[in-house]
C-alpha positions as CSV (number, residue, x, y, z in Angstrom):
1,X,146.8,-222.0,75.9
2,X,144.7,-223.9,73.9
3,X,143.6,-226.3,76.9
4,X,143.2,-222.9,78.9
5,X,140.9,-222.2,76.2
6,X,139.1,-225.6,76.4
7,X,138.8,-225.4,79.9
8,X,136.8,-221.9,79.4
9,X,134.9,-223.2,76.9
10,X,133.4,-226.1,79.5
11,X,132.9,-223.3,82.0
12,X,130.7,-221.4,79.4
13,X,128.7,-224.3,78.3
14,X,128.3,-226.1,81.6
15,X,127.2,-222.3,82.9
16,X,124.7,-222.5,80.2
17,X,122.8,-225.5,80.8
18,X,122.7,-224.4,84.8
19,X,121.0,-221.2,83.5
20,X,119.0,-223.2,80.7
21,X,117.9,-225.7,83.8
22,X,117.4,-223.1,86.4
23,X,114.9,-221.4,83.9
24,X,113.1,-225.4,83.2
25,X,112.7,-226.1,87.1
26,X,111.0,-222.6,88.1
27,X,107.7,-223.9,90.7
28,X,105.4,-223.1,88.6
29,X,106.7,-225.4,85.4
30,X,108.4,-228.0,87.5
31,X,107.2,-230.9,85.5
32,X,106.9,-233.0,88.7
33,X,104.6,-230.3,90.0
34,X,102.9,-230.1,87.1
35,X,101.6,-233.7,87.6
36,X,101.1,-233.4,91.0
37,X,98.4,-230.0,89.9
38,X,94.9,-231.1,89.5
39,X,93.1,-230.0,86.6
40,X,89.9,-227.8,87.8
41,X,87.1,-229.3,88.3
42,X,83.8,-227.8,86.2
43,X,80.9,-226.8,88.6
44,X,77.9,-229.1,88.5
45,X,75.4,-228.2,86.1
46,X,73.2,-231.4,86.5
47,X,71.0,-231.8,89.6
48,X,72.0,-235.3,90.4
49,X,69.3,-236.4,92.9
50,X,66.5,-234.3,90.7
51,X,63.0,-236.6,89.6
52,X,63.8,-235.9,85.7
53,X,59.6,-236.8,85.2
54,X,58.9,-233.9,87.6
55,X,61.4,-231.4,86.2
56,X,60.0,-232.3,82.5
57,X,56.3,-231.9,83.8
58,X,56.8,-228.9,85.3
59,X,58.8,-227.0,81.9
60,X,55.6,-228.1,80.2
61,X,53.5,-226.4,82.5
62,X,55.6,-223.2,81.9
63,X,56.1,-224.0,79.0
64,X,52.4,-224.1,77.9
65,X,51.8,-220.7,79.1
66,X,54.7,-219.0,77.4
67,X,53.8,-220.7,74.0
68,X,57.6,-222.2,74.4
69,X,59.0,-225.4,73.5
70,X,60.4,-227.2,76.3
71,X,64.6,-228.2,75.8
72,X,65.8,-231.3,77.7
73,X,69.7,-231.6,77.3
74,X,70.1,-234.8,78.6
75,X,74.5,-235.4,79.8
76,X,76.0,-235.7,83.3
77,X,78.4,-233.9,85.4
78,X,81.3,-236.0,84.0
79,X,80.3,-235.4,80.6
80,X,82.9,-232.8,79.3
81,X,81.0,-232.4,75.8
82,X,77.6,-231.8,77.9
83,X,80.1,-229.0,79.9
84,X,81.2,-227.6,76.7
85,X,77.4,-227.3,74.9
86,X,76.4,-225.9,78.1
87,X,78.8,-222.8,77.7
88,X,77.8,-222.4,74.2
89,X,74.1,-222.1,75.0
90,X,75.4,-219.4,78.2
91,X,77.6,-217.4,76.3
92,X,77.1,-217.0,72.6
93,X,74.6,-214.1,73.2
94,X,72.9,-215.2,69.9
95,X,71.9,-218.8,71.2
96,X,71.6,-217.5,75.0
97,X,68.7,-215.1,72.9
98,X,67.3,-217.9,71.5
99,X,67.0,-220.1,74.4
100,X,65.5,-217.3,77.0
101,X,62.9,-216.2,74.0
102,X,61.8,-219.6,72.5
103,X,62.7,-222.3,75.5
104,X,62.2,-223.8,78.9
105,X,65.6,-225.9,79.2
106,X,66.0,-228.8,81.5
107,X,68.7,-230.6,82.1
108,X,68.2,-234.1,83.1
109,X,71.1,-236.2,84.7
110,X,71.9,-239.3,83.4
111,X,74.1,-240.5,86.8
112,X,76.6,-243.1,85.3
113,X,74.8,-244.3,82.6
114,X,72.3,-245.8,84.9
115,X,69.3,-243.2,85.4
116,X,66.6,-242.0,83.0
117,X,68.4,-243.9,80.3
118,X,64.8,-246.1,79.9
119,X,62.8,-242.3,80.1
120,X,64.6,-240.9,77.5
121,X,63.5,-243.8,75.5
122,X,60.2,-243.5,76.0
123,X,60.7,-239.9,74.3
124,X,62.5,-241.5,71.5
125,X,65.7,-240.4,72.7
126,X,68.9,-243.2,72.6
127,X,71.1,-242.0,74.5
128,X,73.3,-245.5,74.3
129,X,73.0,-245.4,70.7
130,X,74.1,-241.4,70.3
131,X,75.7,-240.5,73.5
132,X,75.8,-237.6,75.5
133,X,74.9,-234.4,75.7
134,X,71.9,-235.1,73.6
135,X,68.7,-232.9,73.5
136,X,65.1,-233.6,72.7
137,X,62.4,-230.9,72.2
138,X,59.0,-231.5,73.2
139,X,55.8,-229.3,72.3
140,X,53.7,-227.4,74.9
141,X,51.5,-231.2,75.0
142,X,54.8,-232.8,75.7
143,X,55.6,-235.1,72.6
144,X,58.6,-235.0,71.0
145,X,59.1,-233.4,68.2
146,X,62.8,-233.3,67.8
147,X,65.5,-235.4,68.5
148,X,69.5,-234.8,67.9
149,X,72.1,-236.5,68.9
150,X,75.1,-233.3,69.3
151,X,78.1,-234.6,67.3
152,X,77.3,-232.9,64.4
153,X,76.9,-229.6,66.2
154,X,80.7,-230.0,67.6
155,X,83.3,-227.7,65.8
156,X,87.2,-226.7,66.4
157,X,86.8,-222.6,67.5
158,X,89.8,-221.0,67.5
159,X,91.7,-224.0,68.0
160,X,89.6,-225.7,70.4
161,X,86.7,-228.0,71.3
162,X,83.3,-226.9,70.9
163,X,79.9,-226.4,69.3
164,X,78.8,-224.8,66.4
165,X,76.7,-221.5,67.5
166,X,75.2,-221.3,63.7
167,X,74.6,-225.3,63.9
168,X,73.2,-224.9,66.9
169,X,70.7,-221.6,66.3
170,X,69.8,-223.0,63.1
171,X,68.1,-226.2,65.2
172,X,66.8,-224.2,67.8
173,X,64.9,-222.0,64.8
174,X,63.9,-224.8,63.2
175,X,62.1,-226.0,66.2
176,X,60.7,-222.9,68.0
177,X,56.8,-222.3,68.6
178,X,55.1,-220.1,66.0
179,X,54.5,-217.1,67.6
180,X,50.8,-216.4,68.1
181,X,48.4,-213.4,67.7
182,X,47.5,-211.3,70.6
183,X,44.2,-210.9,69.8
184,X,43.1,-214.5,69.4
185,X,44.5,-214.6,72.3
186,X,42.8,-212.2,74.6
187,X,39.6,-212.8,72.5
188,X,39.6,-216.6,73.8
189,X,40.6,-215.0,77.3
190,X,36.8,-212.9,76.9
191,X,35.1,-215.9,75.7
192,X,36.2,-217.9,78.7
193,X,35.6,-214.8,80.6
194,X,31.8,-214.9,79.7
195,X,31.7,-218.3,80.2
196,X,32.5,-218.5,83.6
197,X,31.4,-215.2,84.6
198,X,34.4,-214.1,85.6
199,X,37.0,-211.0,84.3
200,X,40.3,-211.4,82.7
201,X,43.9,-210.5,84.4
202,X,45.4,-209.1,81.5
203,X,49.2,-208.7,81.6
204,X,52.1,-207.6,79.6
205,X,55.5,-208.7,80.2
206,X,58.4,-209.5,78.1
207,X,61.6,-212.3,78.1
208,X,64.1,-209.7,79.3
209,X,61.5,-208.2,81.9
210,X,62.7,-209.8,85.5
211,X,59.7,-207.7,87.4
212,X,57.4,-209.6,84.7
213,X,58.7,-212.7,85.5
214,X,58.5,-211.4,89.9
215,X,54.6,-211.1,88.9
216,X,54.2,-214.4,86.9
217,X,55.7,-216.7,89.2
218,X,53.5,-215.0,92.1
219,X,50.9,-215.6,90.2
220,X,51.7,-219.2,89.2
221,X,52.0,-219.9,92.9
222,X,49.8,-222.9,93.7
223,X,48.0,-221.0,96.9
224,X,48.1,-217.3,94.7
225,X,46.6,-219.4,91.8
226,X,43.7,-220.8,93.5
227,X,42.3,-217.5,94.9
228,X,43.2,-215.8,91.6
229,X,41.5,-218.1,89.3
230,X,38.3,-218.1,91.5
231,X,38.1,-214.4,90.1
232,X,40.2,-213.6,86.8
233,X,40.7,-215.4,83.7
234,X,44.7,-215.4,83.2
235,X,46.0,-213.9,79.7
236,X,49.6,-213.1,79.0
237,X,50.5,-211.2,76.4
238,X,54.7,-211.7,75.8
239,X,54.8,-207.7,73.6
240,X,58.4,-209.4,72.0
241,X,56.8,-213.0,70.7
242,X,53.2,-212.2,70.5
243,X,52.2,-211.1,67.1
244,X,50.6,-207.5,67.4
245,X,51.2,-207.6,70.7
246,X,53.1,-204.6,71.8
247,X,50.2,-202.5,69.6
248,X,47.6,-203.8,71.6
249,X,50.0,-202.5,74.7
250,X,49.7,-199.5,73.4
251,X,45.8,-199.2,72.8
252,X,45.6,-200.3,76.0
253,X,48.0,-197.6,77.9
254,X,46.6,-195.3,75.5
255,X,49.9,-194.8,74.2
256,X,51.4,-193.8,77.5
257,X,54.1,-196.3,77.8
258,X,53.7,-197.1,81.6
259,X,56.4,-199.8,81.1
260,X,55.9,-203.1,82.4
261,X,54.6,-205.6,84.0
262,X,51.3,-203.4,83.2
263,X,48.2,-205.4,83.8
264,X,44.5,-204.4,83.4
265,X,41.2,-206.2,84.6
266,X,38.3,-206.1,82.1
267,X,34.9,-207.4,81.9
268,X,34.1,-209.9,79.7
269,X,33.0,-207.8,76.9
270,X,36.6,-205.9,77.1
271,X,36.2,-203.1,78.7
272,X,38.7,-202.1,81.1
273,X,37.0,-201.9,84.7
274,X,41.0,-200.5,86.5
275,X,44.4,-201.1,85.5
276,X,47.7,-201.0,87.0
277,X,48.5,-197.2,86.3
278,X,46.9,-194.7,88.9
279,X,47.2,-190.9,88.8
280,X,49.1,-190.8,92.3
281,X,51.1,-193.7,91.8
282,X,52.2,-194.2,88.2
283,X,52.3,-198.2,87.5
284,X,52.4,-200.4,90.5
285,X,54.0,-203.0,88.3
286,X,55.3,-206.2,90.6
287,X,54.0,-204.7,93.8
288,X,57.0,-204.8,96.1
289,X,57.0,-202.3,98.9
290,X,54.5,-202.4,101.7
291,X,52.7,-199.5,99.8
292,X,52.8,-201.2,96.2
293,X,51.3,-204.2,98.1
294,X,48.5,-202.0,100.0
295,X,47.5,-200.3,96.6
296,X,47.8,-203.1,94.1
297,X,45.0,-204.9,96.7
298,X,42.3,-202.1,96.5
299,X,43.0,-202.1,92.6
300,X,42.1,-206.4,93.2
301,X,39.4,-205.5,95.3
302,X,37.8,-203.5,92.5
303,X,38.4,-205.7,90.1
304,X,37.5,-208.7,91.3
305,X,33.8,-207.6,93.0
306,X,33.9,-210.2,95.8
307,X,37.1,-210.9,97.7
308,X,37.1,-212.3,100.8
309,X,39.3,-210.8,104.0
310,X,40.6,-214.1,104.0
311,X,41.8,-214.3,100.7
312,X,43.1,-210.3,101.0
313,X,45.2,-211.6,103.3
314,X,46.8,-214.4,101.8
315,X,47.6,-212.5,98.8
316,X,49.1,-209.9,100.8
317,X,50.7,-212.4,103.4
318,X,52.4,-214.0,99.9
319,X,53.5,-211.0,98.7
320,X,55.5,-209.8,101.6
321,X,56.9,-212.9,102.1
322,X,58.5,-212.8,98.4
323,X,59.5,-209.5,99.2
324,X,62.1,-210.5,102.1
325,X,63.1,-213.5,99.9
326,X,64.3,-210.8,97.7
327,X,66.0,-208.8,99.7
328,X,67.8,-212.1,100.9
329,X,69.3,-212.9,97.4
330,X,70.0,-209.3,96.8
């Protein structure tokens, strides 16, 4: 009997341990297959065959016109640390705020140790010294004016690697353009205005605004700019980070709130010769539609006294052609 019972015993515990090892060699914990499984790899954040002078010149130049500080966050692909900082600045809401309000950001590729390394130098950034990611802010002339090396932003959140969102906002702050006055602003716009006997392309946009930034970049087009600025005097005025800006939207509009982009075209002492709201149309805004396009040109026309066919048709030709770009990415 009591071998009987020993011999059940065995059978119990040998049927446990098949059980216990059928449960340990399931697919998907199979600890062969789970060296065999490739961790996945992070999309590429860095533009790796990018000219890191150009991208830099041209946040500047972006920069300069949105009163902005430019943001270089200098790392590689392979840089886990630059991976992790990047998600901090897309997805704490707070710093992604911070960085689309007060910041042109670039990020400039450092290959394997062996590009820009000497550049970064010259902008009294060492990245051998500090490592990567890094980041360097520069001011609307592009000097440096800020320098940190990111191990001091790092933190443990919820249990895992990181950055800091307070340690990082608090930087940012620190370092963001002081916001200017709109009407300093639009008052050197007149002066410039009267100087060159032209009239000033007033226009009101905003971070968040994605029409704004349609118009702007349209208007920033190397061809678009050099008929433009034969005519118009360019002021922006941002209604979020200019001071007083948003009242002088209002004075403007008359208090109608057309929304925005709303632009006007005055003379040089101010006065408003059209703007973009009409009785039959409302606000043309970014002018999109074949229609937008026709009537934002006759409001041009107006404004700028003498515009050529030629040029009436470049503008247009431009338009349009942004317009089917659109729909493509739509």
């Amino acid at each position: 009997m009591r071998r009987l019972h020993t011999l059940l015993g065995i059978l119990v515990v040998l049927l446990s341990a098949s059980t216990v090892l059928s449960q340990q060699e399931t697919p998907a914990e199979s600890p062969e297959k789970a060296v065999q499984k490739k961790p996945e790899k992070p999309e590429p954040i860095y533009d790796e065959k990018a000219d890191a002078p150009k991208q830099i010149a041209e946040a500047i130049k972006r920069a300069k016109k949105e009163n902005q500080r430019v943001l270089i966050q200098w790392g590689a692909n392979w840089c886990s640390w630059c991976h992790l900082l990047h998600d901090t600045f897309k997805e704490d809401k707070d710093v992604r705020r911070k960085l689309q309000y007060e910041y042109d950001v670039v990020l400039i590729d450092i290959g394997q140790w062996n590009k820009n390394i000497d550049y970064a130098m010259t902008l009294g950034a060492d990245l051998k010294a500090n490592g990567v990611p890094y980041l360097t802010v520069l001011n609307t002339d592009g000097k440096p004016i800020a320098n940190q090396e990111t191990g001091s932003l790092e933190a443990k959140i919820d249990g895992k690697s990181g950055h800091d969102p307070k340690a990082v906002m608090s930087f940012l702050t620190e370092h963001q353009a002081p916001y200017l006055d709109a009407e300093s602003i639009l008052a050197t716009g007149l002066k410039t205005a009267r100087e060159q006997d032209k009239r000033v392309f007033l226009h009101f946009g905003a971070p968040w605004c994605g029409w704004c930034h349609r118009l702007e970049d349209w208007m920033a087009d190397e061809k678009v700019a050099a008929i433009l600025s034969k005519h118009f005097v360019d002021v922006k005025i941002d209604i979020d980070r200019t001071l007083r800006g948003d009242e002088m939207k209002d004075r403007m509009t008359k208090g109608k709130s057309p929304g925005i982009p709303w632009y006007a075209f005055l003379d040089p002492k101010g006065k408003i010769v059209v703007d973009s709201t009409l009785p039959e149309n409302g606000n043309i805004g970014y002018p999109y539609t074949n229609e937008e396009i026709a009537t934002f040109m006759r409001v041009l026309q107006k404004a700028a006294r003498t515009l050529s066919d030629e040029d009436i048709e470049r503008l247009v030709k431009s338009l349009r052609s942004r317009g089917k770009e659109t729909k493509k990415t739509e």
